[in-house]
N, C-alpha and C positions, 0 to 999 in steps of 0.2 A: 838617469839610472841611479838606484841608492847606492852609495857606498860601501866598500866591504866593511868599514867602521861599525856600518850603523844596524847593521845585519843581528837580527833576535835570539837569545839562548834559544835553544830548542828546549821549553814547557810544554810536558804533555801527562802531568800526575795530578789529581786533585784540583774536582772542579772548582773548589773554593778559592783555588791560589790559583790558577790561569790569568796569563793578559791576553790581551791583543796589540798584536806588531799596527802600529801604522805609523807614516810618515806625515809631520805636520802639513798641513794646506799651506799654499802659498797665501790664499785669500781666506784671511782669518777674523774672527768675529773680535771686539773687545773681551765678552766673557772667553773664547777661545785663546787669548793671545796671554790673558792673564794665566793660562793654567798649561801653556806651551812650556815651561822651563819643569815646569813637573811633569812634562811627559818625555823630556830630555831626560829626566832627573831618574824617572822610573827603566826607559831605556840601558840607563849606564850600569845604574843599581844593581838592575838585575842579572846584568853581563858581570858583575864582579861576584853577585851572590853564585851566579852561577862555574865560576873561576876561571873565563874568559880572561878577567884582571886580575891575577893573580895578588894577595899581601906582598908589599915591595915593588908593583909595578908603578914606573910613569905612565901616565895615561899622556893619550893625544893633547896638542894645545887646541885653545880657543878659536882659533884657523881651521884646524882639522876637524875640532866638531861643527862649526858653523857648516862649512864643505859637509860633510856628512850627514847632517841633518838637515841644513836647509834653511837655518834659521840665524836669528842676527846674535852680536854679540850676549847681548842684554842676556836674551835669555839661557844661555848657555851658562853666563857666568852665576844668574841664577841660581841654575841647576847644581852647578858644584858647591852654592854657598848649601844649598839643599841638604846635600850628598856629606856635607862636612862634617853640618848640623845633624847628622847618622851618625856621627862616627865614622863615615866608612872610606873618607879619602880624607886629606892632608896637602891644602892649598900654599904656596910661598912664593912671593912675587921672583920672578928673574929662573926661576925654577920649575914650577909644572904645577901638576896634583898628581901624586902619587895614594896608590891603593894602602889604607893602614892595617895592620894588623887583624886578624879575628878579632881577637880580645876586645878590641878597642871598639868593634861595632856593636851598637844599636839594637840587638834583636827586639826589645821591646818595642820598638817603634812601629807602629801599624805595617807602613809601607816596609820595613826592611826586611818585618815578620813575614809579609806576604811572599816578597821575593825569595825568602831561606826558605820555606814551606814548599816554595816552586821547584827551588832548585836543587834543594839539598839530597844527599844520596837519602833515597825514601825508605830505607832501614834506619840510618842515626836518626833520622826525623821522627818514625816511630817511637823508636828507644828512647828518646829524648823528651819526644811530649810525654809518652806513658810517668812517666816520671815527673815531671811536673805537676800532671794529674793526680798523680798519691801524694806528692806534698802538699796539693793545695786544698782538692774537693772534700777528701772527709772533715778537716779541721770548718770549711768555708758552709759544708753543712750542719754540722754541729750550730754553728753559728746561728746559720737560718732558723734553726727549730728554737733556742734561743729568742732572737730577736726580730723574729718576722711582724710582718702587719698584718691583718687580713686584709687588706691590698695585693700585697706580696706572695700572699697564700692564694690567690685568686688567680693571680697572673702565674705563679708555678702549678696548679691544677690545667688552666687553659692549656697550658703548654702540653703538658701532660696526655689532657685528651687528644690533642694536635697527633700525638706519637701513637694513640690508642687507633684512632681514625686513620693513621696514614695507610692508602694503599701503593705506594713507592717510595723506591728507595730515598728520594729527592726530599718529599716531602715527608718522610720518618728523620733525617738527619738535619733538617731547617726545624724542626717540632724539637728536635733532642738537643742541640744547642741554645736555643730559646729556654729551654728546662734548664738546662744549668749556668744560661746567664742568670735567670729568674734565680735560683737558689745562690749566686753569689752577691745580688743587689739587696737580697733578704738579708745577708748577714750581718747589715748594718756598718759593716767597713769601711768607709769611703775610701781607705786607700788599697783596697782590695779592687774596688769598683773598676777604674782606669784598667787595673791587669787582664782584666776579666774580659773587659772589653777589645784590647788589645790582641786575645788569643784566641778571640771569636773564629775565623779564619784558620788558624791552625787546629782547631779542634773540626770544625766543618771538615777538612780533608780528612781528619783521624776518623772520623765518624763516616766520611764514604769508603771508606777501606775495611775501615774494621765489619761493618754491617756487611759489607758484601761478601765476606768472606764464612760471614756465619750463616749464610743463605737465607733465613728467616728474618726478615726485619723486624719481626715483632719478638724475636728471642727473647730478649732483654728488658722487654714491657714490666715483667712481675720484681725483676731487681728496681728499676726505677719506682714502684707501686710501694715497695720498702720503703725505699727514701722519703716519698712522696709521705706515709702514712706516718712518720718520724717526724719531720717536720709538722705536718699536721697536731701531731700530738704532742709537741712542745719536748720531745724526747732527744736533747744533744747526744749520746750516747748511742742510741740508738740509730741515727741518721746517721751517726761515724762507722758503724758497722756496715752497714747497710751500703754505702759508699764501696767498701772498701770488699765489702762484697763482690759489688757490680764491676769495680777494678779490677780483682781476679778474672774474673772472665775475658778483660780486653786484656789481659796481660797474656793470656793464656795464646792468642791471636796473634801479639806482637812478639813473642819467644815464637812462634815458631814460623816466622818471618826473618827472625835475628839468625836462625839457627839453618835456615834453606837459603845460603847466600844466590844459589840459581832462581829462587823467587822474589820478584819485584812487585810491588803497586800497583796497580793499573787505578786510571779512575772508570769507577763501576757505573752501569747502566743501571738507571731506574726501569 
């Protein structure tokens, strides 16, 4: 029987950011057994993003996770050098690992992105990426229109039509993140690149919420035809507006989210 230790937050917002609970095999493959401490690693993670572990707690020792998960030292201790290299606990021999501060964790880190996206009360998470998205997108288009390639113009068209063609929700929100990876590897920044990539995932949950809420998947087609037609024409100015346009409108979606504290997220069906 599993442990109460090892027992899953309860995830149930944004298809992007979902796991799946399982507990290791006892009969494990070489490629399985090298990728066991990162599914300890994801397990614990996600139990602190979710604030099962509270900033300032001790966690369990090296004992109680082997007992609770099932697995030998090695990989446990793994997992916490894992968890460190987050940010998000604070190992000291004769002492424990205790949970470190907010501050001090890692959001940009893929996996820790994925778990705060999972777990987070899904209004801050709103509030939060919406914001991120008016600092980063109009400047990041600007750019594109700027310094694209026709490569680049080729690959933010495809995408484009991706969103034109979708007939669900699934596939209009895998088509609309694609779109705006595409315009931020246009911008020629490579240290833009890595962020971009990093918030793939949080923007895929923003984008199942947001669309379903405006009923029409294809609303928003003519504000992206903007952008699209900006970049096209080498117009950075234009593409800033244009942006910033299309952000009004999901802003418009996330206020009155922030503002109906009785309404919450659901992840939407396609």
């Amino acid at each position: 029987m599993r442990s109460r230790l090892a027992k899953r937050p309860d995830i149930n917002w944004g298809e992007a950011c979902t796991m799946k609970a399982r507990k290791p095999s006892a009969t494990k493959s070489r490629a399985e057994r090298g990728s066991l401490h990162h599914s300890v690693a994801q397990d614990i993670g996600a139990r602190i993003l979710n604030g099962e572990f509270a900033p300032g707690t001790l966690l369990p020792n090296e004992a109680e996770w082997c007992e609770a998960f099932g697995v030998s030292r090695t990989a446990v201790r793994e997992a916490i050098k894992m968890l460190m290299a987050k940010g998000l606990i604070l190992s000291r021999p004769k002492i424990g690992s205790r949970v470190q501060p907010r501050a001090a964790w890692n959001l940009l880190d893929r996996d820790v992105l994925t778990w705060y996206c999972a777990a987070a009360n899904p209004t801050h998470f709103l509030v939060h990426m919406q914001q991120v998205r008016e600092i980063l997108e109009p400047e990041t288009a600007a750019l594109a229109a700027t310094n694209r390639t026709e490569e680049q113009m080729a690959e933010i068209e495809s995408a484009f039509n991706a969103m034109a063609d979708a007939k669900t929700l699934s596939a209009w929100n895998t088509a609309d993140v694609v779109f705006h990876q595409a315009i931020l590897l246009a911008a020629g920044n490579e240290l833009l690149v890595p962020l971009g990539l990093v918030i793939e995932s949080a923007l895929g949950s923003m984008f199942n919420y947001t669309a379903s809420q405006r009923g029409d998947i294809g609303r928003t087609l003519p504000g992206h035809a903007r952008i699209l037609a900006a970049i096209r024409g080498r117009k950075p100015n234009a593409a800033r507006v244009a942006v910033r346009q299309l952000l009004r409108d999901t802003a418009r979606v996330v206020d009155q989210v922030a503002s109906s504290p009785q309404k919450r997220p659901r992840a939407a069906k396609a």
